[in-house]
C-alpha positions as CSV (number, residue, x, y, z in Angstrom):
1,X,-12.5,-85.4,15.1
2,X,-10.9,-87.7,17.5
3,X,-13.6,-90.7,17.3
4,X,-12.8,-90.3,12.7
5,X,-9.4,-90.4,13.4
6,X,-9.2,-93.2,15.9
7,X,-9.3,-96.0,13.5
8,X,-7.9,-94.5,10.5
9,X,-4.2,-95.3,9.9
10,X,-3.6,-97.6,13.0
11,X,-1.2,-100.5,12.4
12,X,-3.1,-104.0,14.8
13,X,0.3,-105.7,14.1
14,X,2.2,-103.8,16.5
15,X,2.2,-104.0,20.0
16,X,0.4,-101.1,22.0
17,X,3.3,-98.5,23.3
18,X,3.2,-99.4,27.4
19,X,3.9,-95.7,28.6
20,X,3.9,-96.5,32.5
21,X,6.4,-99.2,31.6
22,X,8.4,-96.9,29.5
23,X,8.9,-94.0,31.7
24,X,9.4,-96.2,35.1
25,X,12.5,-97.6,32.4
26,X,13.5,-93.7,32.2
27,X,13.4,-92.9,35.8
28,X,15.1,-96.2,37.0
29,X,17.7,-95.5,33.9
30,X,18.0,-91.6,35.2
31,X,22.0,-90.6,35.6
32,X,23.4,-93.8,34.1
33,X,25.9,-93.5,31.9
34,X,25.2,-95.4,28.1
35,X,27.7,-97.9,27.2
36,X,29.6,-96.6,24.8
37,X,30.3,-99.5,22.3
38,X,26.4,-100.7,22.5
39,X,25.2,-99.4,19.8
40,X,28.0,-97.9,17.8
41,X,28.2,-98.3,14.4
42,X,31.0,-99.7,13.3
43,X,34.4,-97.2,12.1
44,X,34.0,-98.9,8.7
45,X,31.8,-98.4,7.7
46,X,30.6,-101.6,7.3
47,X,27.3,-103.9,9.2
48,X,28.7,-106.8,10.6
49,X,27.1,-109.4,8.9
50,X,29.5,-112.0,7.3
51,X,29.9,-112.0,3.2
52,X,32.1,-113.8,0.4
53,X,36.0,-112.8,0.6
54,X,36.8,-110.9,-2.3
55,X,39.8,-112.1,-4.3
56,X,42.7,-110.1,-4.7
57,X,42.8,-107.7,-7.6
58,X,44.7,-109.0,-10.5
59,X,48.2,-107.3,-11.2
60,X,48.4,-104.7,-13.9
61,X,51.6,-104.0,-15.9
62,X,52.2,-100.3,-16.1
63,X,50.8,-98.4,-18.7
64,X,53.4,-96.4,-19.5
65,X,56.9,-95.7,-18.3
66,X,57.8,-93.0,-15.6
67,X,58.6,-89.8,-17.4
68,X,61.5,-87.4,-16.2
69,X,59.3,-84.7,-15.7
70,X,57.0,-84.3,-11.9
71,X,53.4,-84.4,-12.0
72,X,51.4,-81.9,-12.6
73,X,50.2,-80.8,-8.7
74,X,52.0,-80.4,-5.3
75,X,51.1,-83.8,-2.9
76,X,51.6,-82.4,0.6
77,X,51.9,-85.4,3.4
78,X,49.0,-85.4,5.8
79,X,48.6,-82.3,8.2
80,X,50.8,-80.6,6.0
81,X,49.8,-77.9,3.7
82,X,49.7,-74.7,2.3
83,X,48.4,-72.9,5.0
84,X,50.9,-74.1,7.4
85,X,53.5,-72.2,6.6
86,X,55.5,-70.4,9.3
87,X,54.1,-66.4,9.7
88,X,56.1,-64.0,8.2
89,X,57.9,-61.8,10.5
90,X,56.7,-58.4,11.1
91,X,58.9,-55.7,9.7
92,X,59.6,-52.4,11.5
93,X,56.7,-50.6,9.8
94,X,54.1,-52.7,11.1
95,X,55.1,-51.3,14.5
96,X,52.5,-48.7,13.9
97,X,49.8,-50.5,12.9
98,X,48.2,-51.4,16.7
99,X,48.3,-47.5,17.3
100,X,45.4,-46.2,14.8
101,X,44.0,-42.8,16.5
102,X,41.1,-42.2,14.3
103,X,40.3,-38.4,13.3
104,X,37.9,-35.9,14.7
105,X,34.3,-36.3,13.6
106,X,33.0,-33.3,12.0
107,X,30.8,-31.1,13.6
108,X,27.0,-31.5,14.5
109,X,25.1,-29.2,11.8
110,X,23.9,-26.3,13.3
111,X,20.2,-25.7,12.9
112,X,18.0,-22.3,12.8
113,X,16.7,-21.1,15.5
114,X,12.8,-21.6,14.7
115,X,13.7,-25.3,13.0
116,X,14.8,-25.6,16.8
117,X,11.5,-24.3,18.4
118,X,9.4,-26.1,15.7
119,X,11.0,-29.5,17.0
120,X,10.6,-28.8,20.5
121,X,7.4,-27.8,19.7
122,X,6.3,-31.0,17.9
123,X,8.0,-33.2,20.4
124,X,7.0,-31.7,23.7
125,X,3.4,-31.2,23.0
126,X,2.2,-34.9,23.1
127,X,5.0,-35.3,25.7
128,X,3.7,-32.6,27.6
129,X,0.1,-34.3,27.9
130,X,1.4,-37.6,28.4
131,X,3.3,-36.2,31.3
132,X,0.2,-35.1,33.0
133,X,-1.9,-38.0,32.0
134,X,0.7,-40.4,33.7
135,X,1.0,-37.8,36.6
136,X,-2.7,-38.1,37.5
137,X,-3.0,-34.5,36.7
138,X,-5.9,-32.6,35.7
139,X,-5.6,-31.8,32.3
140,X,-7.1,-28.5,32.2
141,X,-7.8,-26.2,28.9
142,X,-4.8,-24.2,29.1
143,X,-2.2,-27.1,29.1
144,X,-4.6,-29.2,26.4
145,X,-4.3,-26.5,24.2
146,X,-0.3,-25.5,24.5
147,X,0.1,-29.9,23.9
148,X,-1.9,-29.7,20.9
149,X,-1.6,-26.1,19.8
150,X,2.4,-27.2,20.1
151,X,2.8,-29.9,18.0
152,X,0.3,-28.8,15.3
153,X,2.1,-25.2,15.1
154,X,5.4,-27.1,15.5
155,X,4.6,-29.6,12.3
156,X,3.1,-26.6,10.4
157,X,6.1,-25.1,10.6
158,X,8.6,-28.0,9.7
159,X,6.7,-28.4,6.7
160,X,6.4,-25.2,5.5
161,X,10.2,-24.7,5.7
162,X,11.0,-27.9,4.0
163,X,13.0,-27.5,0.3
164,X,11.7,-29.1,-2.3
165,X,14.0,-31.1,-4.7
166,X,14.8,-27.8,-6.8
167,X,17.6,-25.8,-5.6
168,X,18.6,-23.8,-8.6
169,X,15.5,-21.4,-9.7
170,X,16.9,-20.8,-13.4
171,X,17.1,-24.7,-14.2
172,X,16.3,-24.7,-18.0
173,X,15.8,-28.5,-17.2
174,X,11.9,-28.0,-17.0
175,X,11.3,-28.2,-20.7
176,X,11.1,-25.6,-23.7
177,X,11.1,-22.1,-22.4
178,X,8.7,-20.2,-25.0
Protein backbone atom coordinates (compact mmCIF):
# COMPACT_ATOMS: atom_id res chain seq x y z
CA UNK A 1 0.00 0.00 0.00
CA UNK A 2 2.80 2.28 0.73
CA UNK A 3 4.74 1.79 -2.75
CA UNK A 4 0.60 2.85 -4.58
CA UNK A 5 0.46 5.60 -2.44
CA UNK A 6 3.99 6.95 -2.72
CA UNK A 7 3.53 8.79 -5.96
CA UNK A 8 -0.10 9.54 -5.90
CA UNK A 9 -0.98 13.05 -4.75
CA UNK A 10 2.66 14.44 -4.14
CA UNK A 11 3.11 18.07 -5.06
CA UNK A 12 7.35 18.17 -6.99
CA UNK A 13 6.93 22.04 -6.65
CA UNK A 14 7.55 22.17 -3.12
CA UNK A 15 10.49 21.77 -1.27
CA UNK A 16 10.97 18.42 0.67
CA UNK A 17 10.09 19.10 4.66
CA UNK A 18 14.00 18.94 6.26
CA UNK A 19 12.85 17.25 9.63
CA UNK A 20 16.51 17.17 11.33
CA UNK A 21 16.67 20.91 10.38
CA UNK A 22 13.22 21.52 11.83
CA UNK A 23 13.44 19.97 15.10
CA UNK A 24 17.31 21.12 15.84
CA UNK A 25 15.05 24.81 15.12
CA UNK A 26 12.69 23.51 18.04
CA UNK A 27 15.30 22.42 20.49
CA UNK A 28 17.54 25.55 19.95
CA UNK A 29 14.06 27.69 20.12
CA UNK A 30 13.06 25.57 23.45
CA UNK A 31 12.05 28.25 26.46
CA UNK A 32 12.11 31.35 24.32
CA UNK A 33 9.59 33.59 24.65
CA UNK A 34 7.64 34.51 21.02
CA UNK A 35 7.66 38.07 20.22
CA UNK A 36 4.59 39.30 20.78
CA UNK A 37 3.91 41.86 17.92
CA UNK A 38 5.54 39.29 15.08
CA UNK A 39 2.85 37.93 13.82
CA UNK A 40 -0.12 39.74 15.23
CA UNK A 41 -2.78 40.50 13.21
CA UNK A 42 -3.55 43.81 13.22
CA UNK A 43 -6.63 45.30 15.93
CA UNK A 44 -8.47 46.42 12.79
CA UNK A 45 -9.03 44.49 11.34
CA UNK A 46 -7.45 45.34 8.48
CA UNK A 47 -3.97 43.72 6.32
CA UNK A 48 -1.53 46.28 5.93
CA UNK A 49 -1.29 46.68 2.45
CA UNK A 50 -1.75 50.26 1.20
CA UNK A 51 -5.20 51.22 -0.81
CA UNK A 52 -7.10 54.39 -2.34
CA UNK A 53 -8.27 56.95 0.53
CA UNK A 54 -11.84 56.97 0.54
CA UNK A 55 -13.51 60.40 0.36
CA UNK A 56 -15.56 61.70 2.94
CA UNK A 57 -19.22 60.81 2.97
CA UNK A 58 -21.35 63.50 1.49
CA UNK A 59 -23.59 65.51 4.13
CA UNK A 60 -27.17 64.55 4.35
CA UNK A 61 -29.84 67.06 5.44
CA UNK A 62 -32.13 65.53 8.08
CA UNK A 63 -35.00 63.69 7.07
CA UNK A 64 -37.24 64.73 9.34
CA UNK A 65 -37.37 67.06 12.34
CA UNK A 66 -36.83 65.86 15.97
CA UNK A 67 -40.15 65.02 17.51
CA UNK A 68 -41.03 65.81 21.24
CA UNK A 69 -41.49 62.46 22.01
CA UNK A 70 -38.13 59.87 23.17
CA UNK A 71 -37.35 57.00 21.11
CA UNK A 72 -38.74 53.99 21.32
CA UNK A 73 -35.76 51.93 23.55
CA UNK A 74 -33.60 52.69 26.59
CA UNK A 75 -29.70 53.52 25.27
CA UNK A 76 -27.61 52.56 28.35
CA UNK A 77 -23.79 54.18 28.15
CA UNK A 78 -21.19 51.43 27.93
CA UNK A 79 -20.75 49.02 30.99
CA UNK A 80 -23.90 50.17 32.04
CA UNK A 81 -27.05 48.21 31.98
CA UNK A 82 -29.81 46.49 33.27
CA UNK A 83 -28.20 44.05 35.11
CA UNK A 84 -26.18 46.42 37.07
CA UNK A 85 -28.43 47.62 39.24
CA UNK A 86 -27.55 47.86 42.95
CA UNK A 87 -29.02 44.37 44.95
CA UNK A 88 -31.98 44.91 46.71
CA UNK A 89 -31.60 44.80 50.41
CA UNK A 90 -32.60 41.81 52.26
CA UNK A 91 -35.69 42.24 54.36
CA UNK A 92 -36.07 40.80 57.87
CA UNK A 93 -37.73 37.57 56.52
CA UNK A 94 -35.06 36.48 54.50
CA UNK A 95 -33.21 36.05 57.77
CA UNK A 96 -34.48 32.52 57.78
CA UNK A 97 -33.78 31.49 54.54
CA UNK A 98 -29.80 30.21 55.24
CA UNK A 99 -31.39 27.97 58.09
CA UNK A 100 -33.43 25.20 56.02
CA UNK A 101 -33.52 21.93 58.37
CA UNK A 102 -35.06 19.53 56.06
CA UNK A 103 -37.72 16.88 57.47
CA UNK A 104 -37.29 13.32 58.57
CA UNK A 105 -37.18 10.75 55.77
CA UNK A 106 -39.83 8.27 56.06
CA UNK A 107 -39.14 4.97 57.24
CA UNK A 108 -37.40 2.05 55.43
CA UNK A 109 -40.46 -0.44 54.41
CA UNK A 110 -40.37 -3.24 56.46
CA UNK A 111 -40.24 -6.59 54.67
CA UNK A 112 -41.61 -10.26 55.54
CA UNK A 113 -39.73 -12.42 57.11
CA UNK A 114 -39.27 -15.15 54.28
CA UNK A 115 -38.95 -12.07 51.40
CA UNK A 116 -35.87 -11.57 53.94
CA UNK A 117 -34.55 -15.21 53.92
CA UNK A 118 -35.34 -15.50 50.13
CA UNK A 119 -32.89 -12.57 49.50
CA UNK A 120 -30.28 -13.74 51.63
CA UNK A 121 -30.74 -16.79 50.17
CA UNK A 122 -30.34 -15.61 46.50
CA UNK A 123 -27.43 -13.38 47.38
CA UNK A 124 -25.33 -15.48 49.63
CA UNK A 125 -25.35 -18.57 47.69
CA UNK A 126 -23.04 -17.52 44.66
CA UNK A 127 -21.33 -15.35 47.33
CA UNK A 128 -20.88 -18.15 49.45
CA UNK A 129 -18.93 -20.23 46.57
CA UNK A 130 -17.14 -17.36 45.40
CA UNK A 131 -15.92 -16.99 48.96
CA UNK A 132 -14.36 -20.41 48.88
CA UNK A 133 -13.24 -20.35 45.43
CA UNK A 134 -11.11 -17.13 46.14
CA UNK A 135 -10.19 -18.70 49.60
CA UNK A 136 -8.42 -21.69 47.89
CA UNK A 137 -10.92 -23.85 49.65
CA UNK A 138 -12.10 -27.14 48.72
CA UNK A 139 -15.40 -26.92 47.50
CA UNK A 140 -16.93 -29.93 48.82
CA UNK A 141 -20.67 -31.33 48.06
CA UNK A 142 -22.20 -30.07 51.05
CA UNK A 143 -21.30 -26.32 50.59
CA UNK A 144 -21.82 -26.72 46.49
CA UNK A 145 -25.16 -27.64 47.14
CA UNK A 146 -26.29 -24.97 50.13
CA UNK A 147 -24.63 -22.17 47.17
CA UNK A 148 -26.75 -23.43 44.60
CA UNK A 149 -29.60 -25.08 46.44
CA UNK A 150 -29.62 -21.30 48.10
CA UNK A 151 -30.07 -19.10 45.38
CA UNK A 152 -32.27 -21.37 43.25
CA UNK A 153 -34.68 -21.88 46.44
CA UNK A 154 -34.08 -18.19 47.24
CA UNK A 155 -35.24 -17.04 43.41
CA UNK A 156 -38.04 -19.67 43.47
CA UNK A 157 -39.35 -18.09 46.23
CA UNK A 158 -39.19 -14.30 45.16
CA UNK A 159 -40.93 -15.20 42.19
CA UNK A 160 -43.60 -17.05 43.45
CA UNK A 161 -44.52 -14.31 45.96
CA UNK A 162 -44.45 -11.55 43.39
CA UNK A 163 -48.10 -9.67 42.73
CA UNK A 164 -49.10 -9.50 39.54
CA UNK A 165 -50.60 -6.15 38.14
CA UNK A 166 -54.16 -7.03 39.52
CA UNK A 167 -54.83 -6.05 43.02
CA UNK A 168 -58.54 -5.95 43.14
CA UNK A 169 -60.05 -9.61 42.42
CA UNK A 170 -63.76 -8.33 41.59
CA UNK A 171 -62.38 -5.87 38.69
CA UNK A 172 -65.39 -6.01 36.14
CA UNK A 173 -62.63 -4.39 33.94
CA UNK A 174 -61.81 -7.83 32.24
CA UNK A 175 -64.63 -7.68 29.83
CA UNK A 176 -68.45 -8.89 29.70
CA UNK A 177 -69.19 -11.05 32.62
CA UNK A 178 -71.81 -13.75 31.18
Amino acid sequence: MAERDAGHDRDDSRDPLDEDAAWAELVAAYGEQPDPEKGRWPATGDDERPTAPEPPPAPTAPAAPPSGRPGGFIVYAPGVGPRDAPAPEPMDEDDDEGHFIPPEPPPLPTGDVTSRFAWIAVLGGPLLLLIMVLLRQELTWWITTLGIGGFLGGFATLVLRMRDGDEDEDDPGRGAVV
